[in-house]
N, C-alpha and C positions, 0 to 999 in steps of 0.2 A: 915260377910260382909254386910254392910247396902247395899239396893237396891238404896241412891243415890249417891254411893260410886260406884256402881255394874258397871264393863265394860265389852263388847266382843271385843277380836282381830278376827275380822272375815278374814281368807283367803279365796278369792271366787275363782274357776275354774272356768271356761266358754268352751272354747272350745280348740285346739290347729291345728296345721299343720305341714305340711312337716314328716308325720309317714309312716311308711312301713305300705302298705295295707295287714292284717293278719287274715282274719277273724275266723281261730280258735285261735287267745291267744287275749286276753283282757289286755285293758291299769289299772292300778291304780295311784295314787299318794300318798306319804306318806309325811307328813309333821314334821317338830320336833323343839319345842322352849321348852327349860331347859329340857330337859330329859325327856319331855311329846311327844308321838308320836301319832298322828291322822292319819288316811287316807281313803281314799274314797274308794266306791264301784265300784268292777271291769267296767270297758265301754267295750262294742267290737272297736278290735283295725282298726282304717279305717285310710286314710291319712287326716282327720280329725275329729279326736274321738270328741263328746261333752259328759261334764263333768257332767256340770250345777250340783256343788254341791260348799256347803261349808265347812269349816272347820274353827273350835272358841274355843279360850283359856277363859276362863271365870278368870279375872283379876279385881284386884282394883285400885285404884290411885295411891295409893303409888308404888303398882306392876307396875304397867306401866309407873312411872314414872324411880324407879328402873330398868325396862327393859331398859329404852333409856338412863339412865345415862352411863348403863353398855355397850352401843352399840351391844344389842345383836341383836341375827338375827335367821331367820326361813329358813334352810333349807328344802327344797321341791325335793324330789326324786320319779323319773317316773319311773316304773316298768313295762315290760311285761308279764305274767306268760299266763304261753298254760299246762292248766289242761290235752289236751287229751295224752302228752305226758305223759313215764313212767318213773321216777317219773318226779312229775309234776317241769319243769323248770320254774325259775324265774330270769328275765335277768335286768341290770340295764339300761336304755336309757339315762340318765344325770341327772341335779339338777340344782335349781335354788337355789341363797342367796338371801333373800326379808329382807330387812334394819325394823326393827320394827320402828327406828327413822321416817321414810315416812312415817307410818299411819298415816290419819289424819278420822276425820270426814267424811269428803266427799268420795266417793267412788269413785276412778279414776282405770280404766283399761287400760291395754297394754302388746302390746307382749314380750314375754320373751327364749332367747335364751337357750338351754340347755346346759352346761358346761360340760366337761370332756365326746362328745358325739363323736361316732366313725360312726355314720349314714354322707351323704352328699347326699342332702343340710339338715342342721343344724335340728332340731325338735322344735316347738317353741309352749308357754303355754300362750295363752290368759286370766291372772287374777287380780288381786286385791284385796290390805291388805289396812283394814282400819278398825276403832273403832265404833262401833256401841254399843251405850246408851242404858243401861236398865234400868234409872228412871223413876219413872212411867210419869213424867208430860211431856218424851218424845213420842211422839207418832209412830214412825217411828219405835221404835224396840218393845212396848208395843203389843202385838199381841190382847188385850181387846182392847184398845183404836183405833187400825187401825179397828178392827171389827164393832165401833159402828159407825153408821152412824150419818156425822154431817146435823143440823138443818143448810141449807144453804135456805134465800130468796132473792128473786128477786127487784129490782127495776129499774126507770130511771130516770136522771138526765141529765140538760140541761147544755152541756161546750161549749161555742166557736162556738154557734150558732149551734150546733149538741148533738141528743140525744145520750149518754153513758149509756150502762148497767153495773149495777151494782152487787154485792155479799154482800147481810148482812148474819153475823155468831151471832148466838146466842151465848150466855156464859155468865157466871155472873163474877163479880168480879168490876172494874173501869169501870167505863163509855166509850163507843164506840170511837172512831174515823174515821172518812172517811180518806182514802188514795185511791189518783189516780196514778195508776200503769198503764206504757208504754211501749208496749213493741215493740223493737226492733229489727228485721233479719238482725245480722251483717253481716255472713259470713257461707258458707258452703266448706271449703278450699278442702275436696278429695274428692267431690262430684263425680267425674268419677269411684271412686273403687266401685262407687252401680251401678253402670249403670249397666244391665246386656248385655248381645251381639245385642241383638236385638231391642234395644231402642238406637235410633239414638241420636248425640249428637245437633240436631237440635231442639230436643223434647219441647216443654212447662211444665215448674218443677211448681207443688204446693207444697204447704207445709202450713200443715191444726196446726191449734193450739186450743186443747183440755182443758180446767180449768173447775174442778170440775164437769167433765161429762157433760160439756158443750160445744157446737162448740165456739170459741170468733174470731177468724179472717184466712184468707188465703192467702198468699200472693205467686203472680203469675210473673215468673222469666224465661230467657232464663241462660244456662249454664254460656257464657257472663259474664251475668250481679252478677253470685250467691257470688262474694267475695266484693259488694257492694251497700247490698240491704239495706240502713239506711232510705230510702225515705220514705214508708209507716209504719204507727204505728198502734197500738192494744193497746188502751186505755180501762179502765176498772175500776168501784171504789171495793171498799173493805170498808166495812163497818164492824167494828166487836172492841172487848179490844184486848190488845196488846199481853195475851196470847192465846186467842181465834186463835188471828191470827197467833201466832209460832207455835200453835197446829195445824192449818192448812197447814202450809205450811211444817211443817214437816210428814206429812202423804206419803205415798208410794203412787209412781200414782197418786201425785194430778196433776201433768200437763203431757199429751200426745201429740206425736211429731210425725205426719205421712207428710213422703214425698212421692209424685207421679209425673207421668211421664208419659205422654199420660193417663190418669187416671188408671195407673197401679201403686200397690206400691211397693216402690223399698228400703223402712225405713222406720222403725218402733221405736220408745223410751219409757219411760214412767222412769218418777221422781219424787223428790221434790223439793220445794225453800226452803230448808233448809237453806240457806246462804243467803238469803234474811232476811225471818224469824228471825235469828240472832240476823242480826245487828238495827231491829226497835224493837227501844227502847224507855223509856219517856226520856233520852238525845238524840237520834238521831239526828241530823242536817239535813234537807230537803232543796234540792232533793237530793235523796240518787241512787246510781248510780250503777248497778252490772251488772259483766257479768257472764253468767253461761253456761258452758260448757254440751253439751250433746250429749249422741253417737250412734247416728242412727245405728242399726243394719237390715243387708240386710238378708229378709224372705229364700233366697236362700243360699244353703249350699256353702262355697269356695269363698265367697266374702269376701273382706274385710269390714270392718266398717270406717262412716266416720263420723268426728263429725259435730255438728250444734252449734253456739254459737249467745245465745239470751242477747240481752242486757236489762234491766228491770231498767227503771228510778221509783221510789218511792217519789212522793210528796203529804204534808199531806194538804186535803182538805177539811175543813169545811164547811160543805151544810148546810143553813140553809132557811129554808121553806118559798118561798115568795108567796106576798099579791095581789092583785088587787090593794086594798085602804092602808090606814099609817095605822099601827098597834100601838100604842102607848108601847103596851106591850111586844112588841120585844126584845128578850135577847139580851146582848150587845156580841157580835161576836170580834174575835180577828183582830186586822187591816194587813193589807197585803197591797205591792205594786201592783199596774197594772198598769203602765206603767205611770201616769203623775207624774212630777216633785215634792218633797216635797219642792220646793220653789211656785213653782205656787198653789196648796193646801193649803198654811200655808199664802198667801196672800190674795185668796177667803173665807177659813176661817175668816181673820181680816177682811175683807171688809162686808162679810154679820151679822156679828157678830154686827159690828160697824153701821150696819144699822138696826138692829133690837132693839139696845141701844138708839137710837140718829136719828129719824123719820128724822128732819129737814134738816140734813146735807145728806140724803142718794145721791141725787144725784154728791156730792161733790167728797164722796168717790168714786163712781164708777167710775168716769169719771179721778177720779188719778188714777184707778189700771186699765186703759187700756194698757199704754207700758209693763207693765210686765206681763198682765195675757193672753192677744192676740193682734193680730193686728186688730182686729173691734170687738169693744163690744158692743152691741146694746140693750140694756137695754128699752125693748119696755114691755109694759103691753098693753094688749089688752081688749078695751072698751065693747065689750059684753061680757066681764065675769062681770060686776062692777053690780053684783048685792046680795042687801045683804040678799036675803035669799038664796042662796050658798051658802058655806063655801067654799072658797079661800086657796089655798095654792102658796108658793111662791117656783118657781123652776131655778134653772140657768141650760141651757143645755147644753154642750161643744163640739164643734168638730172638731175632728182634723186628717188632712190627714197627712198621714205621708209618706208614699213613694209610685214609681211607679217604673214600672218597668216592658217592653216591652213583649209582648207576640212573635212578628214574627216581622221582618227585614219590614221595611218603602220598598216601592217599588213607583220610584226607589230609591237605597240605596244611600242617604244622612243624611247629623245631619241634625237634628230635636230638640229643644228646647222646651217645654210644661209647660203650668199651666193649672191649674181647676181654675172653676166657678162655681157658684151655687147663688142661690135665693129662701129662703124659705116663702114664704108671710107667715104663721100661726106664725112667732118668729116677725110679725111688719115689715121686713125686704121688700124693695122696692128697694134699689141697689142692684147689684151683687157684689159678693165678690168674689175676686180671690186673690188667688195665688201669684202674682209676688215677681220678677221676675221670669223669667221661670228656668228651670231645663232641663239638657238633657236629651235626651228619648234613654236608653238605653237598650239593653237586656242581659250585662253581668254582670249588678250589678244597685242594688236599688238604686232610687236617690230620697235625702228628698226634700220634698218641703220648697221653704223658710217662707214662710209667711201660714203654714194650718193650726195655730190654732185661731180657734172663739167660743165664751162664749154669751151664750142671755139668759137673764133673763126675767120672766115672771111669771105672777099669774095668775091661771087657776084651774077651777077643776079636781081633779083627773082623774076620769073615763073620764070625756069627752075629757080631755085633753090626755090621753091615747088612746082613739078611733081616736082621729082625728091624731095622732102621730101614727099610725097603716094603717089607710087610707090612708093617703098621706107620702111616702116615700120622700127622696132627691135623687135628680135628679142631678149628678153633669156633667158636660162638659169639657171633656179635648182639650185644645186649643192647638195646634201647631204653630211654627214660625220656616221657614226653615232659615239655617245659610247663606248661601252665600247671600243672600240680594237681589235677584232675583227677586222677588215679595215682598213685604209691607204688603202684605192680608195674613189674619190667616184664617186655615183650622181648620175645626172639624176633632177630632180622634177615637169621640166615645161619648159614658153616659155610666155613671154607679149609679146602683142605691143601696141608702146606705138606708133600713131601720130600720126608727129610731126607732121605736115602738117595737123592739126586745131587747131592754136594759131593758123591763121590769120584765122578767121573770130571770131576772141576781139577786144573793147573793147581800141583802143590807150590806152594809159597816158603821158601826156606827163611825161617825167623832165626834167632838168635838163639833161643831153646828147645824149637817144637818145628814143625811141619802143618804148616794151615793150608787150607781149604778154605775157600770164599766164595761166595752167590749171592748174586738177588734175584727178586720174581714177586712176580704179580698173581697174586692169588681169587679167583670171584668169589662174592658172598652170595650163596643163592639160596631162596627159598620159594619149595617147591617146583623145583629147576629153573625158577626165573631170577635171571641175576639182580642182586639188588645194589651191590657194592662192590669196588676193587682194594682189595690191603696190598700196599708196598710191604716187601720182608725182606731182610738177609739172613742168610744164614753162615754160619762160622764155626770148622772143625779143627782144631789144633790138635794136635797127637805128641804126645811128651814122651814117646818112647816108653821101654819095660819101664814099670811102675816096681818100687819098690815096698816088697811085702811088710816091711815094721810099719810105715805111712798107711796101709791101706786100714792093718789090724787096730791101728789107733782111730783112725778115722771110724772105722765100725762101730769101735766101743762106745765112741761118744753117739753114734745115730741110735745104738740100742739104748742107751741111758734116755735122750730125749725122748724117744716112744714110746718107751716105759716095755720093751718087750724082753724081758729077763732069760729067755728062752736062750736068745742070739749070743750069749757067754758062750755057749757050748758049741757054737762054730768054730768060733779062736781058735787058731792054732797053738797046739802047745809051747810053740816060743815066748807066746805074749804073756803065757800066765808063771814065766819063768823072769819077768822084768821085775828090776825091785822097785820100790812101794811106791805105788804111781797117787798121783794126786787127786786124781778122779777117782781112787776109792774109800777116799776119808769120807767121814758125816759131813765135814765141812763145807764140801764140793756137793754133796747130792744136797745139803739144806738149801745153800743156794743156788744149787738147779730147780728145785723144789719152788723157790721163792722165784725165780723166775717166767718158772709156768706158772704160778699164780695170779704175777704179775701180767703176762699174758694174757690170762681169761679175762684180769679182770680191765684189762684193755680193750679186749674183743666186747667186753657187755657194756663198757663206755662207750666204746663205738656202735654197737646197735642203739642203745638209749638215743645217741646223737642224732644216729639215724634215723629213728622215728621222729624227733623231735623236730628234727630239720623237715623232715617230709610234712608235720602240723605244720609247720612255719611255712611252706610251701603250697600248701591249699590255704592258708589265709592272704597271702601274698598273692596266688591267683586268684583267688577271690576279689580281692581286691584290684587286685591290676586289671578284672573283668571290667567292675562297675567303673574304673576310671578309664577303659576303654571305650565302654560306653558313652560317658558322657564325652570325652573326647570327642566321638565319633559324631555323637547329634551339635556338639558345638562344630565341631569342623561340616558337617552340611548345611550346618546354619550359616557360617561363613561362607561356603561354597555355593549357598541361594545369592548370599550378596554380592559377593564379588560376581557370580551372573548378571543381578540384577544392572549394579553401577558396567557389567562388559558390553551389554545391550543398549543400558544409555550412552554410553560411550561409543558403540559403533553406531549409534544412529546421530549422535552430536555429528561423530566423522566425517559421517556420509552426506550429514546436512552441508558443512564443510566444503565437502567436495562440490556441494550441487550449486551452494553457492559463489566457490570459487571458479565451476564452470562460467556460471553466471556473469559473473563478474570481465572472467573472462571476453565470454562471448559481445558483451555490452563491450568493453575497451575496445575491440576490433570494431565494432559497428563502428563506435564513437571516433575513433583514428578512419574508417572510410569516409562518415562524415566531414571529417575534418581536412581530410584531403580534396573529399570536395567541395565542400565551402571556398577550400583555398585555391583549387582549381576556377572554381567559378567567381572568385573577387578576381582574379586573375584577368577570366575573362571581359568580365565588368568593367575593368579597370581599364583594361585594351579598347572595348569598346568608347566607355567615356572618352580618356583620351582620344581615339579617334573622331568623333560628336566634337569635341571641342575642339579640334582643328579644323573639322570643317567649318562646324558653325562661322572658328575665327576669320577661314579662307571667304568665307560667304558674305560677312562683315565686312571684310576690307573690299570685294568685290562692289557690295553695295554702295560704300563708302565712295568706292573710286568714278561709280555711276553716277553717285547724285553728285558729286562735286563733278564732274565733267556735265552735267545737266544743268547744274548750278552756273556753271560760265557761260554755258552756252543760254541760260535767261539772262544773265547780267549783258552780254552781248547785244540779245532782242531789245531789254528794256533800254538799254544805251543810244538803242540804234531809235528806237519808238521815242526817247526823250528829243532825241535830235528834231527827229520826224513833225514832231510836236513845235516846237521853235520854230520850225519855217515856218508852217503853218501858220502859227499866229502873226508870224510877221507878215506874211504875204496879207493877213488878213486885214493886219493893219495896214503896211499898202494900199489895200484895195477900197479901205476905209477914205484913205487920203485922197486916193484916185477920187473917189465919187464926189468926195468933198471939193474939190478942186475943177472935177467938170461941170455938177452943177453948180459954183460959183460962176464959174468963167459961160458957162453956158446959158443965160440967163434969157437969153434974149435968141434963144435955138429955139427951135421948134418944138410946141407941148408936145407932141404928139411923140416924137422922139425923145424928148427926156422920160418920158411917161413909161417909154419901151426901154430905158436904157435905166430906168430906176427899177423898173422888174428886174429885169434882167441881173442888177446889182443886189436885189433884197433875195432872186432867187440864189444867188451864187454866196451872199452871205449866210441866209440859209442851210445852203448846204456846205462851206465850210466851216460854220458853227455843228451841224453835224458831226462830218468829218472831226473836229475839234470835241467834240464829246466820246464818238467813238474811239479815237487816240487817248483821249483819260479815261475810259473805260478800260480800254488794253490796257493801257499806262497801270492805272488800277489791281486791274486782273493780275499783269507780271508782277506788282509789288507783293501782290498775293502769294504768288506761286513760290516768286522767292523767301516768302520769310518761313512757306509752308515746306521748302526743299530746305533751310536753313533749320528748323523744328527737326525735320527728319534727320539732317546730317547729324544736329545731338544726340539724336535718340539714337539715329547707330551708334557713336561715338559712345556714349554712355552703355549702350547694348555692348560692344564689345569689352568696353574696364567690367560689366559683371557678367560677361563669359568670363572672363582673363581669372576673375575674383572666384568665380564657380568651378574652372578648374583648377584654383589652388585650396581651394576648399575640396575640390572629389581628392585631389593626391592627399592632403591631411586626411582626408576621412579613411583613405585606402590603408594610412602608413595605420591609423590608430587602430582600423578592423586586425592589420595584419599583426599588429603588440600585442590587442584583447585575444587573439587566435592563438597566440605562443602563450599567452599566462594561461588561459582559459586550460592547456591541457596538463598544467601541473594541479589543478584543482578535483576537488572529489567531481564523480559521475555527477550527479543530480545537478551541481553546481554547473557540471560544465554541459549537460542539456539546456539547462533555463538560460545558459549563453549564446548558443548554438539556435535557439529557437530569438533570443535579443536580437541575436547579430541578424537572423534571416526579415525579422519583421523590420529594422533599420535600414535593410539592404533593397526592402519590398518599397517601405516609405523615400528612402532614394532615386531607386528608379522611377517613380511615380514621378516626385520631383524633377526631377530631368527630363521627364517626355512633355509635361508641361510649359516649361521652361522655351519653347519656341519663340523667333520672332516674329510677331504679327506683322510685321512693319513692313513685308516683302515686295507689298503691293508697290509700283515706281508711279513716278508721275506720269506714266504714259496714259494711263488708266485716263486719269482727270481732262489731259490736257489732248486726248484725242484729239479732241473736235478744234483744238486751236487753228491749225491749217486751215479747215474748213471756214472759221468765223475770220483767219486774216486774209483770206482769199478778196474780201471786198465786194461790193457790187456786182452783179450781172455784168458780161459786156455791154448788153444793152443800154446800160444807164452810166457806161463806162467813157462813154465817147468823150473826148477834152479831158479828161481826168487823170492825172499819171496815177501809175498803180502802188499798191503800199508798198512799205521798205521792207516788209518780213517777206513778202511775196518776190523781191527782187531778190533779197537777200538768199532764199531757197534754193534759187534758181542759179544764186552765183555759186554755191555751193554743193552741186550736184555729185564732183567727186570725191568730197570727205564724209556724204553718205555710202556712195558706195566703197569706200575703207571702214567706215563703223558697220555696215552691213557684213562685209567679209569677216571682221572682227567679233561679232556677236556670232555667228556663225562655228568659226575655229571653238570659241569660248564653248559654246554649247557640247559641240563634236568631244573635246578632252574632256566637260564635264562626264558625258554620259560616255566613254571611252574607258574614264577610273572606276567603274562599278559602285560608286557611292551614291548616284544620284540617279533617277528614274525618270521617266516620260512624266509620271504624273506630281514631280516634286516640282515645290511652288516656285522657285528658281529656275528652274528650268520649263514651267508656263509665264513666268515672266519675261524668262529671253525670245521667248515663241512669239510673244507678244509683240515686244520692241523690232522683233525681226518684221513682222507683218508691215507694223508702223510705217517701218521706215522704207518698206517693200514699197506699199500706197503712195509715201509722198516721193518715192523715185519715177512712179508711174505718173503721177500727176506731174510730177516736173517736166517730163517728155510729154 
C-alpha cells in the first residue's frame, strides 16, 4: 500500500454515561469491521467511565471505497468483566452500529445510545468515526511533521485606519500570498450545560481565541446576548504559499478555544482549520466564507459538552510596501474595487489623460467632466508652489461623504433633516461646500447624502504637500433643519473631523494613468464631546506624475480671471506671455465671463428669494399640518373611546359566552348522568317486573293446579254423598214397605207389640228422614263449594290472561320509555328536563299500579271448609249404635296414604318456595300452604 494511497478509520472513545457505579469490574469496548476485532483497555467502571482511546483499521482507497459501496458498518460492543469474581464474569451492556458511509475527514462527536440494553436509564458512548490521512504532505496525522516546529514571523499592517497583526510562514515552493482572515463569534447554542452550579447565569462569558500559541482576540458577552455575537471581528493576515498554509492549518492545536465566566474556566478545545485549509486554492474565489464547528469541553466531570461555532471569512490581500515620495519602480499590483464607481474612474482617467496629451485644452476638459465626476470640482493650483526648482507633481483629491447616521434620539424628539459643510482653504477653496439637499437624521438606518462627492486638483510637492495634508485635517459641520417650519434657523449638530493625510500610508493602486490611493472611515459627529452622529467617507488620491508647466500657467490664468485678482498676471512665467494671442484675452471672452458672473449672482439671489419663500411656505404648511394634527388626534381618541367602549362590551358579551356555555355545559353532563340513570333504573324496573310477573304467573298456575285438584277431590265427595243419598232413600222406602206389610199381615198381633214396633218404625223414620236431610244439606253445601271452587278456578284463569296482558303491556311500556329516552336526548335542555321529570312521574304512576295489582283471591277453600271433617264426622258414638258411619268418614280413612303424599308435597313445595329468596314467611302463599299443611296434619291425627 503506497503511503498516498495509506488511510486510517479511526473510532475514538471519549467518555460515556448513565453506567452502573461498579468499582470492582472495569468497562472495555470491542469493536469489529470485516472479521477484524479491536478493543480497548479495560477503564474502572463509574457512572461515567473515560475511554480516551482509539481504535483504527489501516485501509486504502480502494478499501474504503469498497467499504461504503458495500454499506458496511462497525459494530461496537460494551463489556463489563469483574476479574475478582471466580471465574472471571464477562457481561454484555449493549452495542452501537456506526455507518462507515458517515466518516468523513473532519472529526465530529456525539452521544450514542446503547442497543439491545436492559440497564434504565439507557448507557450512552460519547465517540467518533472519521478518516484520518497518512500522506506525508498531510500534517495532522504525520506524527514527524506535527513534531517539527513551524518558522512562524511576526509583522504589522495598516487596514482601515487600524494596525493588524499578522503571521508569515516560511516554506519554499510558489511565491507567498497575503490573506486577511476574519474571524467571527457566531453562536454558543448550549451554553448553559457548562455552566456549573455555582456560577450564576448573570455572570460576564469571555471566550479567549489562541492561533499558533498566540493570544489574537477576546470577546466579552452576557448569556443573553451568546446566540448573536457577529458584532466584533478578529482580523488577522497570513502571509505564507498556499501549502505552507494547508500545512498549517492542518496541524493539531493550531487554534485554542477557552471560555470563562467570572474568570473561571468553564471550556476548553483545541483544533485545526483543516476545512479552511482545503478549500484555498490558486482557483479559489475570494472572500471565501466557513463555519467551523467546535466543542467546548467542561474540565468538570458529568457536564455536558457544548459547541462553539466560529465563522472565518477568507480574503486574499495583497500588501505592497509604501513610499513617502513616487517610486518609479513600483511593481504593478493587481487592481481591486474600493468603493468608487468604474464609471466615475474610467472618466478621471480620460480627463487627466487628455490633459496630459493636449496642455491647451486642459481647462475645457475639466470643466465638462464636472456633472459626472461631482457636484463642485475646483480645479485650483496653488501659486506658492510655482517654483521651478521643485519638482511638481500633479494630484486630484476626492471626497466623498457618503452616509450618516444618528448616534442618540434629538431631544426633544422631532425630524430633523441634515447636510454637511466644509471648506478647505489648502485645495484653493474659499466657498463652503455642502451637501444639499438635506437628508434625514436617523438612527434606524443610514441615509446617503445627496450631493458628497468633491474632486480638487492640484500641483504640489510631495512631502510638503503630505505634511500640510497631515497638519491640517477637515473639519466638517453637520447642519440641521427641523421639519415642522417652526423656525427658518439652522442649528449646529456637531464636527467631525476627517483626516486627510492618512490616505497615505494606504496600498498604491496602479491605474492606467496615475497611481491611486483608496480609504474608507467612519468619522463621529460630536458636539460638546458627546457623540451625536457617524459619516461613512472615502477618500481617493491619484497622483498623475510631474505635471506639465504650459497646463498649470493656463489653468492659473483662468482661476485669476474668475476672482477677478489682476495681481496673479505677474506670477506667470515669462513663457506664458510669450504665447500668441490667446482667446481669453479678447473683450469677447472676459464680456462673457462677465456675463456669466452675472448670471451667477443673479442665480444665487433667485435662489435665496426661493429660499425664503419656501421657508414662508413652510411655516404655513406646519401650521397647518399642526391644526390637522390636531384634529386628527382628538378624532382618533374619539375613536379610540369607542373602539374601547364596543372591546369592553365585547369581552363582557365573551365572557357571558363563556359562562354560559360553562353552563350549558355543566347542565349536558348532569342531564347524560340523569339519563343514564333513568336508564339504569328502567333497567332495573323492568328486571323486577319481569320477575313479579313470573312469579305472580308461577303462583297462578300453582293456584290453578290447587283448586282443580280440590275441585276433584269435591266432585268425588259429592259423587260419593249422591250415591250415599239413593240408598238411603231406598232403604227408606223399604222400610216403608216393611211397616206396611207387617202391619197389614199383623193385624191380629198383639196391640201392645205393634204399638212398640210402630215406635220403633216412626223412630227409625224419623231419624232417617233426618239423616235424609242432613245428606241434602251436605249434598247442598258440596254443590255450593263446587260452583264456589269453579267462580275461583275463572277468576284465577281470568287473573292470569291479565297478568299475561299486564306483562305485555309493562314490555311495551318499557320498549316506548326506552324510544322516548333516545329522542328525548336529541332535543333542547328544557325539553329534555320536562321529559325526564314525564317519564319519572309515569314510572312513579306504574309502579303504584303494579303494587296494587295483587291477587286477593289467595285465600283456598281450606279456610271455608275447615270444619267440614268436623260436621261429616256424624253423631256421637253414643247415638251411633246400629248406624253405619258416613261415606266421607269411611272415605277419609280409606285414604290415609294419599294424605300423607299431599302432606310431603305441600311440604317439598313450601321448602323450594322459600329456598328461591322470592318468597317470605309472611307472604300469603306461603301462610296458605302453612295452612293446608296443619289441615291436613289434623285430619291425619284424627284418622289414627
Amino acid at each position: 500500500m503506497s503511503s498516498k494511497d495509506r488511510r486510517l478509520l479511526v473510532l475514538s472513545l471519549v467518555s460515556g454515561r448513565n453506567f452502573v457505579d461498579k468499582p470492582e469490574a472495569s468497562v472495555i469496548a470491542e469493536a469489529k469491521l470485516d472479521r477484524e476485532l479491536l478493543s480497548t483497555d479495560p477503564v474502572p467502571q463509574s457512572p461515567t467511565p473515560r475511554f480516551e482511546q482509539e481504535l483504527a483499521w489501516e485501509v486504502d482507497r480502494a478499501g474504503l471505497r469498497q467499504y461504503r459501496l458495500q454499506r458496511a458498518s462497525i459494530k461496537l460492543q460494551i463489556f463489563t468483566i469483574n476479574y475478582d469474581a471466580s471465574p472471571c464474569s464477562r457481561n454484555l451492556l449493549g452495542y452501537i452500529i456506526l455507518d462507515v458511509r458517515s466518516a468523513t475527514e473532519r472529526k465530529t462527536f456525539k452521544w450514542f445510545q446503547l442497543l439491545n440494553s436492559k440497564l434504565r436509564p439507557c448507557p450512552e458512548i460519547y465517540c467518533g468515526l472519521y478518516i484520518d490521512l497518512c500522506s506525508p504532505s498531510n500534517p495532522e496525522v504525520s506524527g514527524d511533521l506535527d513534531a517539527t516546529p513551524l518558522e512562524v514571523g511576526r509583522f504589522v499592517e495598516s487596514f482601515e485606519n487600524h494596525l493588524v497583526s499578522g503571521f508569515e510562514i516560511s516554506g519554499t515552493g510558489s511565491t507567498k500570498g497575503c490573506y486577511l482572515i476574519s474571524t467571527v463569534l457566531v453562536s454558543i447554542p448550549q451554553l448553559t450545560k457548562l455552566l456549573p452550579p455555582e456560577v450564576s447565569q448573570s455572570s460576564t462569558f469571555k471566550l479567549a481565541l489562541r492561533f499558533l500559541n498566540n493570544d489574537l482576540f477576546i470577546w466579552e458577552f452576557k448569556e443573553e446576548d451568546c446566540t448573536k455575537l457577529v458584532a466584533d471581528q478578529c482580523k488577522f493576515f497570513i502571509r505564507a504559499t498556499l501549502d505552507a498554509i494547508r500545512s498549517c492549518f492542518s496541524r493539531v492545536n493550531i487554534i485554542e478555544i477557552t471560555l470563562c465566566a467570572d474568570e473561571k474556566p468553564i471550556g476548553h478545545c483545541q483544533g485545526n482549520l483543516s476545512l479552511i485549509g482545503d478549500q484555498i486554492t490558486s482557483t479559489t474565489r475570494y472572500p471565501l466564507c466557513v463555519d467551523v464547528t467546535f466543542t467546548l469541553i467542561s474540565p468538570e466531570f458529568g457536564h455536558d459538552n457544548s459547541p462553539v461555532i466560529l465563522r472565518f471569512n477568507v480574503t486574499k490581500y495583497d500588501v505592497q510596501p509604501s513610499a513617502n515620495e513616487p517610486d518609479p519602480q513600483l511593481k504593478e499590483s493587481p487592481k481591486a474595487n474600493y468603493g468608487c464607481s468604474s464609471d466615475q474612474a474610467l472618466d478621471l482617467d480620460t480627463a487627466l489623460a487628455q490633459t496630459q496629451t493636449n496642455p491647451e485644452s486642459t481647462s475645457e476638459i475639466l470643466l465638462s467632466q464636472q456633472p459626472v465626476t461631482s457636484r463642485t470640482t475646483a480645479p485650483q493650483i496653488p501659486t506658492n508652489y510655482m517654483n521651478k526648482s521643485v519638482q511638481l507633481r500633479r494630484f486630484c483629491y476626492t471626497i466623498e461623504l457618503k452616509t450618516i447616521r444618528a448616534c442618540c434620539e434629538p431631544s426633544p424628539p422631532k425630524e430633523i433633516y441634515v447636510y454637511a459643510k466644509y471648506v478647505y482653504p489648502l485645495f484653493g477653496t474659499t466657498n463652503p461646500i455642502m451637501t444639499l439637499p438635506p437628508v434625514q437624521f436617523s438612527m434606524n438606518e443610514e441615509k446617503h447624502f445627496s450631493q458628497g462627492y468633491c474632486a480638487f486638483e492640484l500641483a504640489a510637492d510631495f512631502s510638503e504637500f503630505k505634511s500640510r495634508l497631515l497638519e491640517e485635517p477637515l473639519n466638517v459641520e453637520i447642519l440641521g433643519r427641523s421639519s415642522d417650519g417652526s423656525s427658518s434657523l439652522e442649528s449646529s449638530l456637531g464636527w467631525a473631523i476627517i483626516p486627510l493625510g492618512e490616505i497615505f500610508p494606504e496600498p498604491v493602486i496602479e491605474m492606467s494613468n496615475s497611481r491611486r490611493r483608496f480609504m474608507t472611515g467612519v468619522a463621529d459627529v460630536k458636539l460638546n464631546e458627546k457623540p451625536m452622529a457617524h459619516i461613512k467617507y472615502s477618500l481617493v488620491l491619484d497622483d498623475f506624475g510631474v505635471y506639465n508647466a504650459s497646463t498649470t500657467a493656463e489653468i492659473t490664468s483662468l482661476n485669476q480671471i474668475e476672482g477677478g485678482n489682476t495681481d496673479a498676471t505677474k506670477m506667470v512665467p515669462d513663457d506664458m506671455t510669450k504665447l500668441p494671442g490667446d482667446i481669453r484675452q479678447t473683450p469677447e471672452y472676459r464680456a462673457a465671463l462677465e456675463l456669466e458672473l452675472w448670471k451667477a449672482k443673479e442665480e444665487e439671489r433667485f435662489k435665496n428669494d426661493l429660499k425664503l419663500r419656501e421657508q414662508k411656505l413652510l411655516i404655513v404648511f406646519a401650521e397647518e399640518w399642526k391644526r390637522r394634527e390636531a384634529e386628527r388626534e382628538s378624532l382618533c381618541k374619539k375613536k379610540m373611546q369607542e373602539y374601547q367602549m364596543l372591546e369592553d362590551k365585547l369581552r363582557s358579551v365573551l365572557e357571558a359566552l363563556v359562562e354560559r356555555e360553562r353552563q350549558l355545559t355543566l347542565k349536558e353532563a348532569a342531564l347524560n348522568a340523569a339519563q343514564r340513570d333513568l336508564e339504569r333504573n328502567i333497567e332495573i324496573r323492568e328486571k323486577d317486573l319481569l320477575n313479579d310477573v313470573q312469579r305472580k304467573i308461577r303462583d297462578a298456575e300453582q293456584a290453578v293446579s290447587n283448586e282443580q285438584q280440590r275441585n276433584f277431590q269435591l266432585n268425588n265427595e259429592l259423587s260419593a254423598l249422591r250415591e250415599k243419598c239413593n240408598d238411603l232413600e231406598e232403604r227408606l222406602i223399604e222400610q216403608h214397605l216393611q211397616a206396611t206389610t207387617v202391619s197389614t199381615v199383623g193385624t191380629n198381633a198383639d196391640t201392645k207389640d205393634g204399638l212398640d214396633q210402630a215406635k220403633r218404625d216412626d223412630e227409625e223414620i224419623r231419624r232417617l228422614q233426618f239423616e235424609l236431610v242432613r245428606l241434602t244439606t251436605e249434598l247442598t253445601n258440596a254443590q255450593s263449594q263446587i260452583s264456589t271452587m269453579e267462580r275461583r278456578l275463572d277468576s284465577a284463569l281470568r287473573g292470569r290472561i291479565r297478568y299475561k296482558d299486564l306483562w305485555t303491556r309493562a314490555l311495551q311500556e318499557v320498549t316506548r320509555l326506552r324510544q322516548e329516552a333516545a329522542n328525548a336526548t336529541k332535543q333542547e335542555l328544557q325539553r329534555r328536563e320536562a321529559e325526564v321529570e314525564g317519564l319519572r312521574r309515569e314510572q312513579c304512576l306504574l309502579l303504584r299500579a303494579g303494587d296494587t295489582r295483587t291477587c286477593p283471591y289467595y285465600n283456598t277453600p281450606a279456610q271455608q271448609n275447615s270444619t267440614d271433617p268436623q260436621r261429616l264426622e256424624g253423631p256421637t258414638p253414643g247415638s251411633s249404635e246400629g248406624v253405619p258411619l258416613p261415606p266421607s268418614i269411611a272415605f277419609q280413612k280409606a285414604n290415609d296414604p294419599a294424605l300423607d303424599v299431599q302432606l310431603r308435597r305441600l311440604r317439598d313445595e313450601r321448602e323450594c318456595l322459600l329456598a328461591s329468596g322470592v318468597y317470605y314467611e309472611d307472604d300469603t302463599l306461603i301462610v296458605d300452604l302453612d295452612k293446608e299443611i296443619k289441615r291436613l296434619q289434623i285430619a291425619i291425627s284424627n284418622a289414627v
